[in-house]
C-alpha positions in Angstrom: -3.3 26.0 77.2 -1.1 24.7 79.7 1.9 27.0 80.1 2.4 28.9 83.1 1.5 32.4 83.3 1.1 35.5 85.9 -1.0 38.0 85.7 -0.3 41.9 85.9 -1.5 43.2 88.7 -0.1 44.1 92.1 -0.5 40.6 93.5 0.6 39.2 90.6 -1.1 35.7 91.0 0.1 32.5 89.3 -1.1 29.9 87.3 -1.5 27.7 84.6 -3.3 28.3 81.2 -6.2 26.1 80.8 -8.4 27.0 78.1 -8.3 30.1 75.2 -11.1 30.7 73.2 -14.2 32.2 73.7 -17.1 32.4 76.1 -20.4 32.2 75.6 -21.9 35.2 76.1 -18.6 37.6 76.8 -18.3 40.8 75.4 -14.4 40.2 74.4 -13.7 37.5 71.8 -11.5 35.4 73.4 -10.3 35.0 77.2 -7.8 32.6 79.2 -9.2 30.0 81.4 -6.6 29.9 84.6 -6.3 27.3 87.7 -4.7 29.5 89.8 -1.9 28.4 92.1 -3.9 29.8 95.3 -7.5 29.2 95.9 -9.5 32.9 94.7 -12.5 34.2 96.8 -14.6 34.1 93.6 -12.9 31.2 92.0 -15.0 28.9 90.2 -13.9 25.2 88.9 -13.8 25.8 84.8 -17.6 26.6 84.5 -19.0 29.6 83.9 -22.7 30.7 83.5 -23.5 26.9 83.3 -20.5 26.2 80.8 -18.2 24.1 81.1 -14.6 25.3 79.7 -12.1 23.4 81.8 -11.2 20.6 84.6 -9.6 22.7 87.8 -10.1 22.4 91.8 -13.5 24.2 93.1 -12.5 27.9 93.7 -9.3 28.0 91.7 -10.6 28.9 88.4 -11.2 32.1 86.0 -11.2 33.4 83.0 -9.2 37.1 82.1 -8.5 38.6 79.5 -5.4 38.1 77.6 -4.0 41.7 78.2 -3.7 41.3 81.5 -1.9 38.2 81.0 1.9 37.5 81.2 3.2 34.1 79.7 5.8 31.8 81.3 9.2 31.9 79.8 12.4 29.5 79.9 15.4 30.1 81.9 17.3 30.3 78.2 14.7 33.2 76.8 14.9 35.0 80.2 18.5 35.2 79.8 18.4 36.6 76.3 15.9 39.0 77.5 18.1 40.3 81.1 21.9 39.8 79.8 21.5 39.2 76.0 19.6 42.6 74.9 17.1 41.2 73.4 13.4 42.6 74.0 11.1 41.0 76.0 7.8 40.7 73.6 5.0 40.8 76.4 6.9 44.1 77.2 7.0 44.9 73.6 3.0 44.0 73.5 1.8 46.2 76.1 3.8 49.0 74.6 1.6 48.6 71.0 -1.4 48.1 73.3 -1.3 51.3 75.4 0.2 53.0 72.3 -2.9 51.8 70.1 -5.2 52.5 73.3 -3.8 56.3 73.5 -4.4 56.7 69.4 -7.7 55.7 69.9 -8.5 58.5 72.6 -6.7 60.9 70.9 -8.9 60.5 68.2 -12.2 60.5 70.2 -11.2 63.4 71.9 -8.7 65.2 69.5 -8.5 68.7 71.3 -7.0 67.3 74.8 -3.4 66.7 75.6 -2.3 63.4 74.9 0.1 62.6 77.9 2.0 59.8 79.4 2.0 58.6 82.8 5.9 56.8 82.4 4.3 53.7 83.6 5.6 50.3 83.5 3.6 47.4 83.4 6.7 44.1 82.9 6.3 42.1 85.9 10.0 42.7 86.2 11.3 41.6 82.9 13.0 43.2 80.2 16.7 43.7 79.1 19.8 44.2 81.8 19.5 47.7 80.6 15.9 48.4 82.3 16.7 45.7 85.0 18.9 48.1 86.9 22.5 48.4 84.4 22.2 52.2 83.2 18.5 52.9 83.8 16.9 56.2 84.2 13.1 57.7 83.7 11.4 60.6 83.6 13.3 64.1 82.8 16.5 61.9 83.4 15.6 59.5 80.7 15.0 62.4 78.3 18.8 63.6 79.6 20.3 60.4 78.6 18.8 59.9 75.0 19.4 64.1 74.3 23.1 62.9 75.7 23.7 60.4 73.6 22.5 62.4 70.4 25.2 65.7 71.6 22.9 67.6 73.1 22.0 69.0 76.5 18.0 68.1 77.6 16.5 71.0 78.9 14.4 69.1 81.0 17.3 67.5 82.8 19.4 70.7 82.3 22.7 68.3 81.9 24.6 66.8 79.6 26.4 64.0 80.5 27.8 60.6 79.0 27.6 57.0 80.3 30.7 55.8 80.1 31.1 52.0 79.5 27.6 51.3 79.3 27.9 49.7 76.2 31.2 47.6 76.3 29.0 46.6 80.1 26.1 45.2 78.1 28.5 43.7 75.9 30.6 41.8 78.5 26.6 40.6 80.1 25.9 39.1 76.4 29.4 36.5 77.2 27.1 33.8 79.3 30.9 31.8 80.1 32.1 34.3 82.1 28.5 35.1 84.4 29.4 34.1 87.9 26.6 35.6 89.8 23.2 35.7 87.7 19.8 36.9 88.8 16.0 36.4 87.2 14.3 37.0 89.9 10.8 38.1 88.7 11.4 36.6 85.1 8.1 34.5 85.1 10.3 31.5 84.7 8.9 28.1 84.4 11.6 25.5 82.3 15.3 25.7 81.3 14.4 26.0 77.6 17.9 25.2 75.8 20.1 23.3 77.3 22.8 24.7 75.6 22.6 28.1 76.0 22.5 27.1 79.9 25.8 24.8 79.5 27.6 28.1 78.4 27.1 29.4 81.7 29.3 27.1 83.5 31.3 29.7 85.8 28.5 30.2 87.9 28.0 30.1 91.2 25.6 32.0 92.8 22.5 31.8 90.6 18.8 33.1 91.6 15.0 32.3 90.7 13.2 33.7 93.1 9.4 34.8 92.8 9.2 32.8 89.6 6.7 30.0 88.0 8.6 26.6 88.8 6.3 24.1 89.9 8.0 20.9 88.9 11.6 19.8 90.8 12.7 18.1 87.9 13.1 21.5 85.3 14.7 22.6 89.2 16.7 19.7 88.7 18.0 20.1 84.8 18.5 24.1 85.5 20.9 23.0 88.2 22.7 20.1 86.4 23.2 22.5 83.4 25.0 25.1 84.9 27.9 25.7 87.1 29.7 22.9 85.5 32.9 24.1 85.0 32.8 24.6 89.2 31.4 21.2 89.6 27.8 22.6 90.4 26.2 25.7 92.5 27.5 27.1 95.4 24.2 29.3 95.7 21.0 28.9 94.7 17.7 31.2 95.7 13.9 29.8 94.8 11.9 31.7 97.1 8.1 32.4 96.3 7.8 29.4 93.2 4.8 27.4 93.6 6.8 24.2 94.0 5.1 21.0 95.7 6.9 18.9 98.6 10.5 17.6 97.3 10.3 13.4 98.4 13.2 11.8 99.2 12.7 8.6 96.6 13.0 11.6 94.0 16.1 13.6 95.2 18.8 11.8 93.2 17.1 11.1 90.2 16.2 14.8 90.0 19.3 16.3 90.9 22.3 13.6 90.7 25.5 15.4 91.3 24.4 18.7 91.2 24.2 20.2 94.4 27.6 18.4 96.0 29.3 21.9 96.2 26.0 23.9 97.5 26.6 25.7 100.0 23.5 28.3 100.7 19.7 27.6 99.9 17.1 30.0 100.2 13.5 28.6 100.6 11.4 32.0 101.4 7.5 31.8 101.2 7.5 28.3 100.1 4.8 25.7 100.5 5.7 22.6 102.6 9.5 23.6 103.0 10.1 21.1 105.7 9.4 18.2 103.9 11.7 19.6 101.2 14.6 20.1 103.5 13.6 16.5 105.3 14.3 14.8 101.6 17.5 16.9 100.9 18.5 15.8 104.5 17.8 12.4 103.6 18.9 11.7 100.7 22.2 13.4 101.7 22.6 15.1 98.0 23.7 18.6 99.7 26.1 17.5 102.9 28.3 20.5 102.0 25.1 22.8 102.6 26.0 25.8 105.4 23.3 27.9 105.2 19.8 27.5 105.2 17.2 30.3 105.0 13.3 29.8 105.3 11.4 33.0 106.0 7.6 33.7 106.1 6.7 30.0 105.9 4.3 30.0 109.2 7.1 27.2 110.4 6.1 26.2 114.0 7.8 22.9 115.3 11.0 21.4 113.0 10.6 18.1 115.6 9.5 15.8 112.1 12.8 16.7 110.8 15.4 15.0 110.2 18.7 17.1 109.7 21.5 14.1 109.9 22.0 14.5 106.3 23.3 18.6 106.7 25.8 17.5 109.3 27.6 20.9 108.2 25.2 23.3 108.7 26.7 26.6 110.6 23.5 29.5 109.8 19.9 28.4 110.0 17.4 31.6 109.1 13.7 31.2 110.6 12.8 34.7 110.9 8.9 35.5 110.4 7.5 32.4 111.2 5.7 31.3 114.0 7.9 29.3 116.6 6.8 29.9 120.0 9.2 27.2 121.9 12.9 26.7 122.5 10.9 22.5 122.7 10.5 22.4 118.8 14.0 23.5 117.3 15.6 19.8 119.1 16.9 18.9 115.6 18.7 22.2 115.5 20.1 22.0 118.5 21.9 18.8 117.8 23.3 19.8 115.2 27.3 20.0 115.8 28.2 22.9 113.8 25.5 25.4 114.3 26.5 28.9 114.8 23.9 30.9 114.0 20.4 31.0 114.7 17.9 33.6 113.4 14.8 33.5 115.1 13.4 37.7 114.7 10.0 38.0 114.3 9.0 34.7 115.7 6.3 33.9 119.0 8.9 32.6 121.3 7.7 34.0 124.7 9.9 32.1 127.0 13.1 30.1 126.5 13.8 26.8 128.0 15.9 24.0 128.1 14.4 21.6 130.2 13.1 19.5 126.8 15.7 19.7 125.0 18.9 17.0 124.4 21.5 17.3 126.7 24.6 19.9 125.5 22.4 21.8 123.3 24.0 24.4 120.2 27.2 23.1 121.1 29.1 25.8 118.9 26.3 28.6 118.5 27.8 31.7 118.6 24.9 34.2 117.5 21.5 33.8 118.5 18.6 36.6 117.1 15.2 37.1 119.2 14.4 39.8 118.0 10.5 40.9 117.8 9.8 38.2 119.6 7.2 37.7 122.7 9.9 37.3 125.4 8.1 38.3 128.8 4.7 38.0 127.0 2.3 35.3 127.7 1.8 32.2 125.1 -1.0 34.4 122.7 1.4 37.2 123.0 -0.2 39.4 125.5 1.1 41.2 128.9 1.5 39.3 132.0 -1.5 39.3 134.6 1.3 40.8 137.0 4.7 42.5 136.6 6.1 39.9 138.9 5.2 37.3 136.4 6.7 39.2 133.9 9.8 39.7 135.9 9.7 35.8 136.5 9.6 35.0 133.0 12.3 37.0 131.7 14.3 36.2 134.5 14.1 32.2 133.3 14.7 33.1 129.8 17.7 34.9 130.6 19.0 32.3 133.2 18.2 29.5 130.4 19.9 31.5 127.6 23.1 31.4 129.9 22.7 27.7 130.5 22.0 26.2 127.3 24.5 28.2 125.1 27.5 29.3 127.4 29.2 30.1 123.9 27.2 32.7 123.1 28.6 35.8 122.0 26.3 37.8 119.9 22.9 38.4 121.2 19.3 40.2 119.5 16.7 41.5 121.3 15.7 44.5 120.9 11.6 45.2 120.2 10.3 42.1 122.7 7.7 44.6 124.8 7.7 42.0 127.6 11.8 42.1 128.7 11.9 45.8 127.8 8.6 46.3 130.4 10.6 44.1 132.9 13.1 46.8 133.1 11.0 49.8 132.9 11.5 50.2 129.2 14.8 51.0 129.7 16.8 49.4 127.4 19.8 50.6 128.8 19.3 48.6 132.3 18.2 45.4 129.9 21.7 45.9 127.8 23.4 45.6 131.5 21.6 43.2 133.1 22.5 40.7 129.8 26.0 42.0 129.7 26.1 41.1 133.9 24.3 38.0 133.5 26.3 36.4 129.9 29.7 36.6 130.7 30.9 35.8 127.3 28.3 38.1 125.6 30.3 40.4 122.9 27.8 42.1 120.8 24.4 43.2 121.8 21.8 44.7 119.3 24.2 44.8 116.7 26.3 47.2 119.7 29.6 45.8 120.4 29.8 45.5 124.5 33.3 47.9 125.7 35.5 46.8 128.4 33.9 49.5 131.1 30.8 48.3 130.0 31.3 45.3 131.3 33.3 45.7 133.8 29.8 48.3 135.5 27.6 45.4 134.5 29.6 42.7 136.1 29.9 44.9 139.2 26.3 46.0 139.1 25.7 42.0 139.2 27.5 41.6 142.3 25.6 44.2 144.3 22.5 42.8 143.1 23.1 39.3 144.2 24.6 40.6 147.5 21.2 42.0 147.8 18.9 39.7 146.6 21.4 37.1 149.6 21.1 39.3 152.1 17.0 39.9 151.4 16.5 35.8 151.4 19.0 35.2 154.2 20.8 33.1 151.6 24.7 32.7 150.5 25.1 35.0 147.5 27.6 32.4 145.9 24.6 30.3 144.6 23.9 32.6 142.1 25.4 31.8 138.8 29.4 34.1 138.1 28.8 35.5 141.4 32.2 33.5 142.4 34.0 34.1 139.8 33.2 37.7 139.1 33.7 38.3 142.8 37.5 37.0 142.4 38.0 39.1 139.1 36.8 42.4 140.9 38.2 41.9 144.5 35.8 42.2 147.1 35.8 45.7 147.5 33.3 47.2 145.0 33.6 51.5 143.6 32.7 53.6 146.4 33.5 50.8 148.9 37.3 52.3 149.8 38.0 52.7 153.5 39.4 56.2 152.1 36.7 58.7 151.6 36.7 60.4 148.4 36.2 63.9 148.3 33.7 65.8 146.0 36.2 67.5 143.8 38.1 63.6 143.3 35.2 62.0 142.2 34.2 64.5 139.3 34.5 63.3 135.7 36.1 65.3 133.2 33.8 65.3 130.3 33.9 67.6 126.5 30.4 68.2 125.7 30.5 69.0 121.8 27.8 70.5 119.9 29.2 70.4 116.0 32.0 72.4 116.2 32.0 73.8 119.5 32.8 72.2 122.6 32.8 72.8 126.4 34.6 71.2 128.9 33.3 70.5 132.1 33.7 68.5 135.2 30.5 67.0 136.4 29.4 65.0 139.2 28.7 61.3 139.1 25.4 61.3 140.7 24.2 63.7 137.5 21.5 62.2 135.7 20.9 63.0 131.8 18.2 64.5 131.9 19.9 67.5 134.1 23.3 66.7 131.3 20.5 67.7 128.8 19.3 71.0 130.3 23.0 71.5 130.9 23.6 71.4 127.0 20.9 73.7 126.2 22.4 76.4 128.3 25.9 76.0 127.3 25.1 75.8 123.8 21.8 78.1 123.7 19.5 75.4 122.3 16.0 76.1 121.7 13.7 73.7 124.2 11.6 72.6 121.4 14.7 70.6 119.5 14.5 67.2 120.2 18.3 66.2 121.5 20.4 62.9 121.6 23.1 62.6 123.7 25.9 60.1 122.7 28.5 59.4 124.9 32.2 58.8 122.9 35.0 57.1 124.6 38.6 58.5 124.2 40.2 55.1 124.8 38.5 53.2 122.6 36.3 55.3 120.4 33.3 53.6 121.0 29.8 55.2 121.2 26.7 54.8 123.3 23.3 56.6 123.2 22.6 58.0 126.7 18.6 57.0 126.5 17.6 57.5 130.3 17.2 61.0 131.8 16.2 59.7 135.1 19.5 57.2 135.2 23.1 58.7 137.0 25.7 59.4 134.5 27.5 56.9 136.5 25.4 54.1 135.6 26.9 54.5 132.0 31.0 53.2 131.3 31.6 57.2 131.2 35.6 57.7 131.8 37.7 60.6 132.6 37.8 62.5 128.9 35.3 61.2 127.0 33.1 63.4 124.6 29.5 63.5 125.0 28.6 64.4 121.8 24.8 67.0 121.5 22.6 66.2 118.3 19.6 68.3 117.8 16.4 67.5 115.4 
């Protein structure tokens, strides 16, 4: 009673051992009383049929049996057990318990097949070998044990040799030279001995993710212990440990000197992570810290904290919360180093700048909104009109331009608001961002060419000609209409006092299909769809293959996917010679 432990299932819920022994009434002779870390829809609070067994929170209690159980190990035993070799004895157990099990219904029914099912029930433990270093199963398995006996499995129908594996495990067992160590999944609750964690002193990257930790301080002694010989972690990953809320009265005490050279933290699926990151902040123990990560936490407003204390942060990660408004991230956007902000899979359905400081993300570089609710209303559904939604994704966009004029990389690709403001074309949303974000170098992961901005910027102008002409306005109002005017002269494509005659205006294009290719001249005014119907005839296509046209610039090499059938090929940064390559599925 008392140790941590996690059951087997596919959950895998944690807890703490409260009573073992029997109960009154139970068919099995002894069970484990558990306070579960998370409150159980049949959770009692230690008493059962009247019985009192053990002290626990109403609805956090219950009592399994001791198969299904996995104890909590030290960080020293968890390393003997993923880079030593050694066995991991709950593994070990369930192996005698299944083997025991399937004696048993052998011998009740001894004329069927015994088989096994090749299951494994460690909750992720065991030796390097079956963590991932020279692991097989099945028919491969039998390959590898027939291999290294001489001889060739007939189930595998090979014969090969690992080569290395075993001077591998033997350079894992030499803790001093680890620089990089995982036990992740390791049901890890304490350091164990202190010593064996003082030989690891070359690391630097070290993760304990979806462990048992729920005390700071064995946090705090893992973290003193190793690294040492670097002067302390440079990484260090604790997603999904049922820790409580660091306080900043405790920080030093807990962690001294340890975390003066950390660089990256990783908080995932972690209770009350803000006030952990408000104490670090506080008690300025981690000023060196760059990168901050802190997914799947239902974050929605960072305003109560207090981030003077990570003056050097340059990457904050807050994908899969719940953030709905530019208004709540004001401590990030003071911060003077920031240069990336990950924000995918958030509520954000509108971004402003009107309440936040004045120079906002001063150096950001790279914001992601992707999966977001951008042209959405608050709760995340469509607009009562598409003007509104046109309205709000026109503000968003204006504001992105106004409160980061740095930015050059940009996400947003799955928001069903901006892509309906643009007739789900994504193509016309790539240009209208590329037109509207002059510094813009990379959208959706797709590095914006030179033609490509050059038809946005161009595209721009018209518009705003347009949009002057329609209010009976001057068109120099609108935000890099100046500026783009006097980079493109004022005479626009198709604007030459010279006509241009049919033949001049056609673009040379090679159309390749694997191997084969055509070349033809088409006109500008050719939309993809007809490109498509083209490529079927040329290269004798069935109708029922799905095609993809990508369009492959011979300057630059550079591809684009040529999405819209109803848009002109001219509406695309197509030059004289490029490839558009045919893909069929």
């Amino acid at each position: 009673a008392g140790v941590r432990l996690q059951i087997d299932g596919p959950e895998g819920e944690k807890g703490t051992a409260r009573y073992v022994g029997p109960i009154k009434g139970a068919r099995n002779p002894v069970y484990v009383g558990v306070e579960w870390d998370e409150k159980r829809p049949r959770g009692h609070d230690g008493v059962v049929k009247g019985v009192r067994y053990f002290e626990c929170k109403p609805g956090y209690g219950s009592c399994v049996h001791p198969k299904r159980v996995f104890v909590g190990l030290s960080m020293s035993r968890g390393m003997a057990y993923t880079y030593g070799g050694q066995p991991d004895p709950d593994h070990l157990r369930l192996q005698a318990y299944e083997g025991v099990a399937a004696r048993s219904k052998a011998k009740s029914s001894p004329s069927s097949e015994s088989k096994s099912n090749g299951k494994s029930t460690s909750s992720g433990s065991g030796t390097a070998a079956n963590r991932g270093i020279g692991s097989c199963s099945g028919s491969v398995q039998k390959g590898i044990d027939d291999a290294s006996n001489g001889t060739a499995s007939s189930a595998a129908n090979v014969h090969f040799e690992l080569v290395g594996e075993k001077e591998l495990l033997e350079e894992l067992k030499k803790f001093e030279n680890l620089i990089n160590v995982n036990l992740d999944h390791m049901r890890i609750f304490e350091p164990g001995d202190i010593k064996t964690l003082q030989k690891m002193s070359r690391v630097k990257s070290l993760s304990l993710e979806n462990n048992l930790f729920n005390s700071w301080k064995n946090i705090g002694r893992i973290s003193s212990s190793v690294g040492s010989r670097n002067g302390g972690l440079e990484e260090l990953r604790l997603s999904q440990n049922p820790l409580p809320p660091l306080t900043r009265a405790v920080c030093a005490d807990i962690f001294g000197k340890s975390l003066e050279k950390l660089q990256c933290l990783v908080l995932h699926r972690m209770q009350n992570v803000l006030d952990t990151v408000n104490a670090l902040s506080g008690s300025k123990i981690c000023q060196r810290l760059s990168e901050i990560h802190m997914c799947y936490n239902q974050i929605t407003s960072l305003n109560h904290v207090n981030l003077d204390g990570l003056p050097n942060l340059t990457l904050v990660n807050l994908e899969k919360n719940m953030i709905s408004d530019f208004a709540e991230l004001r401590p990030l956007a003071l911060l003077p180093k920031l240069g990336e902000l990950l924000l995918g899979g958030n509520h954000v359905s509108v971004v402003s700048g009107s309440k936040l400081p004045k120079n906002p993300f001063p150096q950001l570089k790279a914001l992601h909104l992707q999966e977001n609710w951008l042209g959405l209303d608050e709760n995340g559904s469509e607009m009562k009109s598409e003007y509104d939604t046109w309205q709000s994704v026109m503000s968003t966009i204006e504001s992105l331009d106004a409160i980061m004029p740095n930015l050059t990389r940009l996400r947003t690709i799955r928001n069903k608001g901006l892509e309906k403001a643009f007739g789900n074309n994504l193509s016309n949303v790539r240009g209208w961002l590329i037109g509207r974000m002059p510094h813009l170098q990379q959208i959706n992961l797709s590095e914006v060419r030179p033609k490509e901005r050059e038809a946005a910027e161009r595209a721009y102008i018209k518009w705003c000609d347009a949009k002057a002409a329609e209010e009976k306005k001057n068109p120099e109002i609108y935000p890099h209409y100046r500026s783009y005017k006097k980079l493109h002269g004022s005479q626009l494509p198709n604007e030459n006092k010279k006509p241009v005659s049919m033949k001049e205006s056609m673009i040379k294009i090679t159309l390749k299909c694997g191997e084969k290719t055509k070349d033809k001249r088409l006109p500008p005014n050719i939309t993809i769809g007809k490109v498509i119907v083209l490529a079927r005839k040329l290269f004798r296509l069935s109708r029922s293959d799905a095609m993809t046209l990508t369009l492959i610039s011979k300057e630059d090499g550079h591809s684009m996917v040529l999405d819209d059938e109803m848009l002109p090929l001219r509406q695309y940064p197509v030059g004289q010679g490029d490839v558009i390559s045919v893909e069929t599925s």
